[in-house]
N, CA, C, O and CB atoms as a CASP TS submission, in Angstrom:
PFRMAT TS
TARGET T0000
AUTHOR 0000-0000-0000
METHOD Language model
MODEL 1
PARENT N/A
ATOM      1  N   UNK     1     -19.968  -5.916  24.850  1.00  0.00           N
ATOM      2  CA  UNK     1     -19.566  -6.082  26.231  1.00  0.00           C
ATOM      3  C   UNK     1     -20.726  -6.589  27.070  1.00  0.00           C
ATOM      4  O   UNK     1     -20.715  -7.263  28.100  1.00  0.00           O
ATOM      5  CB  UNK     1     -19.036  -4.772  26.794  1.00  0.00           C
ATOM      6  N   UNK     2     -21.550  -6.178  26.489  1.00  0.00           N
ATOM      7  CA  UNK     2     -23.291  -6.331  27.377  1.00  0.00           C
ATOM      8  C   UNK     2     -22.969  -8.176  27.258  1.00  0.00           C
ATOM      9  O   UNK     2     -22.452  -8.831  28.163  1.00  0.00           O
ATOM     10  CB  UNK     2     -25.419  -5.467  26.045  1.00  0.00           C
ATOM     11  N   UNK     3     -23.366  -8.659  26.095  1.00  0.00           N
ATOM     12  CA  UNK     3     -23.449  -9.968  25.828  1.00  0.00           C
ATOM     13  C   UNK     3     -22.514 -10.529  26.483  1.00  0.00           C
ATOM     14  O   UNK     3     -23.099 -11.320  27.224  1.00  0.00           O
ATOM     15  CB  UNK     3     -23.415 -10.294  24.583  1.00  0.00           C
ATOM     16  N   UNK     4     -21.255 -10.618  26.691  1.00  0.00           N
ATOM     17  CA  UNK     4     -20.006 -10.776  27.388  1.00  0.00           C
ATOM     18  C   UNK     4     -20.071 -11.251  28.526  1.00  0.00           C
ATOM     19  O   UNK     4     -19.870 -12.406  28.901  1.00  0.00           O
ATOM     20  CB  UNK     4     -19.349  -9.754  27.519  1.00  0.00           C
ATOM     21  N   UNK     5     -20.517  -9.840  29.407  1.00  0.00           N
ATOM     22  CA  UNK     5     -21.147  -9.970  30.541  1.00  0.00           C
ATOM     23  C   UNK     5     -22.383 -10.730  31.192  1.00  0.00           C
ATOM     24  O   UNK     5     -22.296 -11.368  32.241  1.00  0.00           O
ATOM     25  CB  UNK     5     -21.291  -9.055  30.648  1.00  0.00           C
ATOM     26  N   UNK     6     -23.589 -10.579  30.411  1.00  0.00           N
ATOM     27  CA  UNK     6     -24.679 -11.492  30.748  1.00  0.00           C
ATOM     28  C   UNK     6     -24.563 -12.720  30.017  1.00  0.00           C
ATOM     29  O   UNK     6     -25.232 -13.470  30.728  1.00  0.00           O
ATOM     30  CB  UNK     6     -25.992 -10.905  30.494  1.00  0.00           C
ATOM     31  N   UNK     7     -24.132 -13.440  29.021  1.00  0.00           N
ATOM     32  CA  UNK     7     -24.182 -14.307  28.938  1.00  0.00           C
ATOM     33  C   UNK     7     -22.734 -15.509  28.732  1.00  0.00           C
ATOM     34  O   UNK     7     -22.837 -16.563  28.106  1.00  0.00           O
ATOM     35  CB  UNK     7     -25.040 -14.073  28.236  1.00  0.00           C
ATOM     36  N   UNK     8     -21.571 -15.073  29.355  1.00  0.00           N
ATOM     37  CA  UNK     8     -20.537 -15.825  29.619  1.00  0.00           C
ATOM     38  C   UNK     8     -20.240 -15.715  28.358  1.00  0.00           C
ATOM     39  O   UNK     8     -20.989 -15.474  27.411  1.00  0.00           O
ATOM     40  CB  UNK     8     -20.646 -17.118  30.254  1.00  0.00           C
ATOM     41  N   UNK     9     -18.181 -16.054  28.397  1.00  0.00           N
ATOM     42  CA  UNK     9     -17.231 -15.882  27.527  1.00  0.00           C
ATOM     43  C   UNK     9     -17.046 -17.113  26.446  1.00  0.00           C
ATOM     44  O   UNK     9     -16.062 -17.052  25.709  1.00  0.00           O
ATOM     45  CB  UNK     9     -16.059 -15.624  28.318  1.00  0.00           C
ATOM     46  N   UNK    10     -18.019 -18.310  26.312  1.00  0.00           N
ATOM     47  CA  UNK    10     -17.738 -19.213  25.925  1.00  0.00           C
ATOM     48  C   UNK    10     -18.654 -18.884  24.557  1.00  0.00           C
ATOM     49  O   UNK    10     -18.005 -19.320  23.606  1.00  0.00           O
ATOM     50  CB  UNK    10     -17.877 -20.334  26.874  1.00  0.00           C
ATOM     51  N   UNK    11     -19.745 -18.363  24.146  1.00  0.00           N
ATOM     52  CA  UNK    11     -20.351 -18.328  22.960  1.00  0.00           C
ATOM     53  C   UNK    11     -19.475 -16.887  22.151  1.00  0.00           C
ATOM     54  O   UNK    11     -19.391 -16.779  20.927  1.00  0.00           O
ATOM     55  CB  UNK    11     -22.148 -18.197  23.250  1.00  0.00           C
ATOM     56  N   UNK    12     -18.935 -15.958  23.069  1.00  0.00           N
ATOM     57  CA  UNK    12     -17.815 -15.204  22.636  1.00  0.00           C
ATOM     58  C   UNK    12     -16.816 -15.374  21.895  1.00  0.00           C
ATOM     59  O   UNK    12     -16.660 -15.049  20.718  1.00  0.00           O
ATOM     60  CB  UNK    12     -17.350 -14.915  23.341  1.00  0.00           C
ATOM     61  N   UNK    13     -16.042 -15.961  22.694  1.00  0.00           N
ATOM     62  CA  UNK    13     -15.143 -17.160  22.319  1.00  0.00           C
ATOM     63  C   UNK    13     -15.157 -17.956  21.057  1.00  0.00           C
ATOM     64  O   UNK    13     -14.195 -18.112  20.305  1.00  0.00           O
ATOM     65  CB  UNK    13     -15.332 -18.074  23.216  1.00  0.00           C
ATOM     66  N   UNK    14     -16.780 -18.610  20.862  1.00  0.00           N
ATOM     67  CA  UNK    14     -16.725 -19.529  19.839  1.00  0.00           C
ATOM     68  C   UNK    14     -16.812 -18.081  18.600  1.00  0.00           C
ATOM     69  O   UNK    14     -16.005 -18.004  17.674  1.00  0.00           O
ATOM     70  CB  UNK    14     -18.172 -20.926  19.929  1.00  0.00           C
ATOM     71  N   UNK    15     -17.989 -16.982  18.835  1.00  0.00           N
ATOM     72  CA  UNK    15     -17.663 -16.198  17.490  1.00  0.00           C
ATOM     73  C   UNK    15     -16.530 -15.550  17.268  1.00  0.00           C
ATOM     74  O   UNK    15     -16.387 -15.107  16.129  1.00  0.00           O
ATOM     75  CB  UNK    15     -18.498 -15.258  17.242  1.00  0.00           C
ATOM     76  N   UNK    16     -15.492 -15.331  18.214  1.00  0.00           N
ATOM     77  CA  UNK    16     -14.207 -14.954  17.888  1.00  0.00           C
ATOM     78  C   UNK    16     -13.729 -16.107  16.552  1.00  0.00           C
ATOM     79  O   UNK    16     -13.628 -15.881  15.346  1.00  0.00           O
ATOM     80  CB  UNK    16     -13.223 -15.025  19.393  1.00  0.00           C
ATOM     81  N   UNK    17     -13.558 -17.060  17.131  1.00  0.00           N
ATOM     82  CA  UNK    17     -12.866 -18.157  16.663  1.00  0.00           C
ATOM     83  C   UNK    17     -13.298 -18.045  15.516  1.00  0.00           C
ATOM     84  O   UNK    17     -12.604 -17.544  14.632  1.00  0.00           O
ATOM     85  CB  UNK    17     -13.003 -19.421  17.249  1.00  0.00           C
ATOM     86  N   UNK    18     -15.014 -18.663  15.215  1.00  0.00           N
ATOM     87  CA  UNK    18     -15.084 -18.975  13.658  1.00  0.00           C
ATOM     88  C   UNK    18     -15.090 -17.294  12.889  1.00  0.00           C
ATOM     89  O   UNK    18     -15.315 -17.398  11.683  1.00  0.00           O
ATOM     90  CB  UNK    18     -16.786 -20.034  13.260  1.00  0.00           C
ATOM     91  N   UNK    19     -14.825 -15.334  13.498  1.00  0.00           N
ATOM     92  CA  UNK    19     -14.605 -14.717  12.840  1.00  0.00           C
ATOM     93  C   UNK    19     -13.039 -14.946  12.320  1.00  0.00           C
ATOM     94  O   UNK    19     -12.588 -14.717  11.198  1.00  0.00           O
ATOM     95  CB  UNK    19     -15.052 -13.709  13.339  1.00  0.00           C
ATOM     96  N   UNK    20     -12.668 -15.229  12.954  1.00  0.00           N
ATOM     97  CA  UNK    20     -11.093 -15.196  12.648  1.00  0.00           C
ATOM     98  C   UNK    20     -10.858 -16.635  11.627  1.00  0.00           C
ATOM     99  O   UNK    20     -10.248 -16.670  10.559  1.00  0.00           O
ATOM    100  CB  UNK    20     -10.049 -15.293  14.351  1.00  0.00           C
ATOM    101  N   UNK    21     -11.401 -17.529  12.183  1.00  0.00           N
ATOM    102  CA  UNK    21     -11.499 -18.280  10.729  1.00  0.00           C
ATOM    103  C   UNK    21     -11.687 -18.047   9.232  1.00  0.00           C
ATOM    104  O   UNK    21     -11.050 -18.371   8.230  1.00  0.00           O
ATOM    105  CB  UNK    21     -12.305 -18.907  10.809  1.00  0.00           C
ATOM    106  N   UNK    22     -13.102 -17.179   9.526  1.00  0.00           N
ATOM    107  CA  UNK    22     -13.492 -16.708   7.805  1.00  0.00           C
ATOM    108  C   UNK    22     -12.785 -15.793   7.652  1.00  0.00           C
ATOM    109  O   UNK    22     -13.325 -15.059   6.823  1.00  0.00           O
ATOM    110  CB  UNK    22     -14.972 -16.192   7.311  1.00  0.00           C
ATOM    111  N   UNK    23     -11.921 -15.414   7.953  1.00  0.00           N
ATOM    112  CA  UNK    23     -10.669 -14.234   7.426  1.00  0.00           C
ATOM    113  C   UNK    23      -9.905 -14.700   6.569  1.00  0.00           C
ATOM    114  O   UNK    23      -9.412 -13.941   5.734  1.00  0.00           O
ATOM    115  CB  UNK    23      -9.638 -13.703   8.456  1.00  0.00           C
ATOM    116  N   UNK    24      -9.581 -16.259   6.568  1.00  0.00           N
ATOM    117  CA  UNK    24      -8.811 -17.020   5.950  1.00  0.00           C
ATOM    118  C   UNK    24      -9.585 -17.687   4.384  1.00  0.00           C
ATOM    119  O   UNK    24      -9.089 -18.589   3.708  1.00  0.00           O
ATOM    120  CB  UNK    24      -8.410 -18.072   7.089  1.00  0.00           C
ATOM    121  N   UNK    25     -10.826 -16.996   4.094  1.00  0.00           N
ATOM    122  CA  UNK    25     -11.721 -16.760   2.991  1.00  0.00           C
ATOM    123  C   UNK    25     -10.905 -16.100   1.830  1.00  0.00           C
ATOM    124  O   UNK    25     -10.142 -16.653   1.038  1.00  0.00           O
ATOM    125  CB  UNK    25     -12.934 -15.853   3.449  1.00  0.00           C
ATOM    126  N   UNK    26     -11.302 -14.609   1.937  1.00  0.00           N
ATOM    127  CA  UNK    26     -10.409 -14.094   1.182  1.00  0.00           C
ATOM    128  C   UNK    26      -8.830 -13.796   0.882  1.00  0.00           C
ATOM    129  O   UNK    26      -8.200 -13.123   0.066  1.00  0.00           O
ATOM    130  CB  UNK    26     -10.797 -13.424   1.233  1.00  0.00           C
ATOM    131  N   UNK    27      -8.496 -14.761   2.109  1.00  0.00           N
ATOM    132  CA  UNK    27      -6.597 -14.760   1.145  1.00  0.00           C
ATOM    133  C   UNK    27      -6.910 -16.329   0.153  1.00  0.00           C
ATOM    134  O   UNK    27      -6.066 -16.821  -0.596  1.00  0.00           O
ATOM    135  CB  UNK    27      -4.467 -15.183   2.870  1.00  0.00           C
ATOM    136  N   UNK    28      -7.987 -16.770   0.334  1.00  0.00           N
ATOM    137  CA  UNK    28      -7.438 -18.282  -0.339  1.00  0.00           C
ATOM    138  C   UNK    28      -7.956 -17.880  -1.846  1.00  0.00           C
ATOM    139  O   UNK    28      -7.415 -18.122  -2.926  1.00  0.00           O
ATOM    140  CB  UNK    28      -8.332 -20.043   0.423  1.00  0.00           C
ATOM    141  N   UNK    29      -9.041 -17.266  -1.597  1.00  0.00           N
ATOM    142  CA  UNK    29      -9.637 -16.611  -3.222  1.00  0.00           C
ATOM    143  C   UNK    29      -8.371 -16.366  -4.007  1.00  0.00           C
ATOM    144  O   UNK    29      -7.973 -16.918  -5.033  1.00  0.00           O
ATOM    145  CB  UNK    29     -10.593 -14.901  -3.153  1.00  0.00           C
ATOM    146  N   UNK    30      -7.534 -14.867  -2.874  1.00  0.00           N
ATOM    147  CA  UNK    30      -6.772 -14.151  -3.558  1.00  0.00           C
ATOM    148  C   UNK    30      -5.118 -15.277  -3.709  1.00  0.00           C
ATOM    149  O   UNK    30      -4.244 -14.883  -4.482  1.00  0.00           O
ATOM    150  CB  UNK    30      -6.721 -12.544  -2.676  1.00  0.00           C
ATOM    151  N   UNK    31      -4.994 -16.034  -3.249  1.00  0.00           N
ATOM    152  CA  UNK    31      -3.925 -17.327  -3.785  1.00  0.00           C
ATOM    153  C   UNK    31      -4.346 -17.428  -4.787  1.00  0.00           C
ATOM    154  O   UNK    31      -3.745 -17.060  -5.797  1.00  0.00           O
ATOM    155  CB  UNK    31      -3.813 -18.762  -3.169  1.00  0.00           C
ATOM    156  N   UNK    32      -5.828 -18.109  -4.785  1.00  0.00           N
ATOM    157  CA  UNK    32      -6.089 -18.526  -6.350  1.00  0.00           C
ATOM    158  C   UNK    32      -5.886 -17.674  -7.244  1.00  0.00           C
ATOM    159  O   UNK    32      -5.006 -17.841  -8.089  1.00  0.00           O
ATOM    160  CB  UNK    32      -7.342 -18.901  -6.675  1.00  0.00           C
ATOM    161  N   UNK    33      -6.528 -16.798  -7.218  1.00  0.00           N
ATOM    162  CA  UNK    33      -6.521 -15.869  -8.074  1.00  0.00           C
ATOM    163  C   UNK    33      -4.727 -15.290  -9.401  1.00  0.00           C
ATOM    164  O   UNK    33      -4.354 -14.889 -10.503  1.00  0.00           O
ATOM    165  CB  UNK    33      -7.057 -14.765  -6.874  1.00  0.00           C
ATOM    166  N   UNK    34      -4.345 -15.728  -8.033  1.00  0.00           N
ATOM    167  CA  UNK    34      -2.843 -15.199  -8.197  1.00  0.00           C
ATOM    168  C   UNK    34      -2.119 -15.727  -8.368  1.00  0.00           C
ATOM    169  O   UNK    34      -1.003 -15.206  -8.358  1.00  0.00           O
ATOM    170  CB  UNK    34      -2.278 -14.693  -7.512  1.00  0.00           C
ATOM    171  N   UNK    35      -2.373 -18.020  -8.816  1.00  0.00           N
ATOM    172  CA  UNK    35      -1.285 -18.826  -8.462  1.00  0.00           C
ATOM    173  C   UNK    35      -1.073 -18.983 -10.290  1.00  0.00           C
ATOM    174  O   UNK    35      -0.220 -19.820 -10.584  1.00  0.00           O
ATOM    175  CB  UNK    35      -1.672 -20.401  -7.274  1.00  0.00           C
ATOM    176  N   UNK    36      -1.542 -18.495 -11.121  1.00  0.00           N
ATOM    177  CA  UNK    36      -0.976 -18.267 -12.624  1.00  0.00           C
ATOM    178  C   UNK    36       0.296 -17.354 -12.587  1.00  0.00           C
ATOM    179  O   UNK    36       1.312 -17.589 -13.242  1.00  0.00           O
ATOM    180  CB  UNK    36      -2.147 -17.506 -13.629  1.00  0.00           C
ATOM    181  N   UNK    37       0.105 -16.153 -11.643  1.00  0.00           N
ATOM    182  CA  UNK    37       0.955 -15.173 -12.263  1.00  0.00           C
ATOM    183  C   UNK    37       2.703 -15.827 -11.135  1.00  0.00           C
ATOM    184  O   UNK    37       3.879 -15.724 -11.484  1.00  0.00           O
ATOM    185  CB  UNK    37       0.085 -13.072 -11.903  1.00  0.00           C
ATOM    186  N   UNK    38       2.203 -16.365  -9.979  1.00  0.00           N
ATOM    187  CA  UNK    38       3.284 -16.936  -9.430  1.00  0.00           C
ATOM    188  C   UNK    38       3.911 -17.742  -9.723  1.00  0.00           C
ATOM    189  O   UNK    38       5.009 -17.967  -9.213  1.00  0.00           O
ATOM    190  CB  UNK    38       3.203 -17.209  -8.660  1.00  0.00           C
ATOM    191  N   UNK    39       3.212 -18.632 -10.937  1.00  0.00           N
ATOM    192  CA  UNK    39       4.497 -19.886 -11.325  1.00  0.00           C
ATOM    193  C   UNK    39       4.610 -19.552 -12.340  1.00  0.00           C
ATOM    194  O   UNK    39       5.466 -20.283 -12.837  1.00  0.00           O
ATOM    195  CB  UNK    39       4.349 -21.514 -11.329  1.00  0.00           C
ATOM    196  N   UNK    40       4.108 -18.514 -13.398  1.00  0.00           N
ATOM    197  CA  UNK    40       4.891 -18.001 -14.379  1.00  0.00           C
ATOM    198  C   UNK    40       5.945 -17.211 -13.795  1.00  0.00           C
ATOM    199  O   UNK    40       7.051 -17.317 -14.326  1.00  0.00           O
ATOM    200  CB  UNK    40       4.140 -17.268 -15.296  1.00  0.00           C
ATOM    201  N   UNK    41       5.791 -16.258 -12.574  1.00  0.00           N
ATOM    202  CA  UNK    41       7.087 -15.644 -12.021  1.00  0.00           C
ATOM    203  C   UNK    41       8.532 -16.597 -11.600  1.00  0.00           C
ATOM    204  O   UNK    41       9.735 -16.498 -11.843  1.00  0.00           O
ATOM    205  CB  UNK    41       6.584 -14.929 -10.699  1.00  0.00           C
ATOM    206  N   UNK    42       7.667 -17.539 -10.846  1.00  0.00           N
ATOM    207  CA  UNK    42       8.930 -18.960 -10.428  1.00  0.00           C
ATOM    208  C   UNK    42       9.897 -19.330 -11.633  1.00  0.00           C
ATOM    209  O   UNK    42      11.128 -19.311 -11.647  1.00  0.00           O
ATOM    210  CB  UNK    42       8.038 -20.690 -10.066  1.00  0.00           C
ATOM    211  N   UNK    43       9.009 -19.669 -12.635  1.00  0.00           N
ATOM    212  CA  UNK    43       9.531 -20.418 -13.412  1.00  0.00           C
ATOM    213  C   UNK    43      10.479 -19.551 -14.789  1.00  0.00           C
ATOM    214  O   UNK    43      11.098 -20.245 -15.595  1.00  0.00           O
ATOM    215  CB  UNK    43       8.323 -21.302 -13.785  1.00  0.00           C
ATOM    216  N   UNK    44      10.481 -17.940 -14.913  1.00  0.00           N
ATOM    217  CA  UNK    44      11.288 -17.313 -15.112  1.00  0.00           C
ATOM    218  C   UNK    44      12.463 -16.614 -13.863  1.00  0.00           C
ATOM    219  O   UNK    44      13.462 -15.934 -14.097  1.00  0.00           O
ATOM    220  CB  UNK    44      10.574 -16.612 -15.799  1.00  0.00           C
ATOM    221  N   UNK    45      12.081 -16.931 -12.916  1.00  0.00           N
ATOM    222  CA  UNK    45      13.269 -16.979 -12.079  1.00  0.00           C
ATOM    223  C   UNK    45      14.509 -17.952 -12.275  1.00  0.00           C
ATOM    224  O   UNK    45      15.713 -17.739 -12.417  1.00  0.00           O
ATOM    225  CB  UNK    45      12.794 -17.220 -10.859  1.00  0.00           C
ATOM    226  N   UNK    46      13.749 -19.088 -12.226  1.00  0.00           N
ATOM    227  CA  UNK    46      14.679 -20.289 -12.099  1.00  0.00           C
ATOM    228  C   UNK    46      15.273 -20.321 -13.321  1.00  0.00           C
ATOM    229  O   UNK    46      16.453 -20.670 -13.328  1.00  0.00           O
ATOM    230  CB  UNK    46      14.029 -21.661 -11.763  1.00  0.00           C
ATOM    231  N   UNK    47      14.700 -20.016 -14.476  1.00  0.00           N
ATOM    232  CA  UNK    47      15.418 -20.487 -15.506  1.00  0.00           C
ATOM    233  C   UNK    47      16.877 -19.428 -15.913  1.00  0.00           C
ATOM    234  O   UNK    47      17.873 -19.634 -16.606  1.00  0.00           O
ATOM    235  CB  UNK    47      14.290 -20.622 -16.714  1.00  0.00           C
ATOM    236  N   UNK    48      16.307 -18.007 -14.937  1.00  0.00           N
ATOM    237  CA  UNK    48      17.724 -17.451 -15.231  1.00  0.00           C
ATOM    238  C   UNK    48      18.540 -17.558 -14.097  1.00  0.00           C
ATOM    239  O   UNK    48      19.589 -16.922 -14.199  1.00  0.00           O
ATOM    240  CB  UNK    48      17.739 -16.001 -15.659  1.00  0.00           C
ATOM    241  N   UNK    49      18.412 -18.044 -13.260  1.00  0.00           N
ATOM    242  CA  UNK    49      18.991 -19.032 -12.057  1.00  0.00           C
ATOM    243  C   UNK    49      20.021 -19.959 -12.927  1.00  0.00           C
ATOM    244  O   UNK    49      21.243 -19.978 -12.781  1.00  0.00           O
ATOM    245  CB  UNK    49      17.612 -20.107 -11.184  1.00  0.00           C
ATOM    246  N   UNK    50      19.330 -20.651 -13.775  1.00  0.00           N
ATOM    247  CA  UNK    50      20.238 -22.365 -14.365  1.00  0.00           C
ATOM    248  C   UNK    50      21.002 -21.844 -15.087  1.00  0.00           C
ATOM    249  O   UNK    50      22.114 -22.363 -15.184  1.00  0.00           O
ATOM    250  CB  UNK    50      19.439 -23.740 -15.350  1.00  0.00           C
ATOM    251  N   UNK    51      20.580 -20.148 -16.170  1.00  0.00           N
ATOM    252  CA  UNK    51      21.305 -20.055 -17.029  1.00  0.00           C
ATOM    253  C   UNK    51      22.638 -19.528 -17.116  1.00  0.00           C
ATOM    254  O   UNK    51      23.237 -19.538 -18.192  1.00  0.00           O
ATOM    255  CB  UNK    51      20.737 -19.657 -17.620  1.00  0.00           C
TER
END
């Protein structure tokens, strides 16, 4: 709040922004991580979908 106050909302602002950016770090890991077990899941869906 100190910083806030003495030195204006605009360098605030910018570390809001790029924290909330790097949040979007670890879901992309965890996509990767996880995009084997999702198109083996897809692709036994669908096939008892066709069948």
């Amino acid at each position: 709040m100190v910083i806030g106050a003495v030195g204006g909302l605009e360098p605030l602002w910018d570390l809001a922004d790029t924290l909330n950016g790097l949040m979007a770090v670890p879901n992309l890991i965890g996509l990767i991580g996880l995009s084997g077990t999702v198109f083996k899941l897809t692709r036994e869906f669908f096939k008892k979908e066709g069948a």
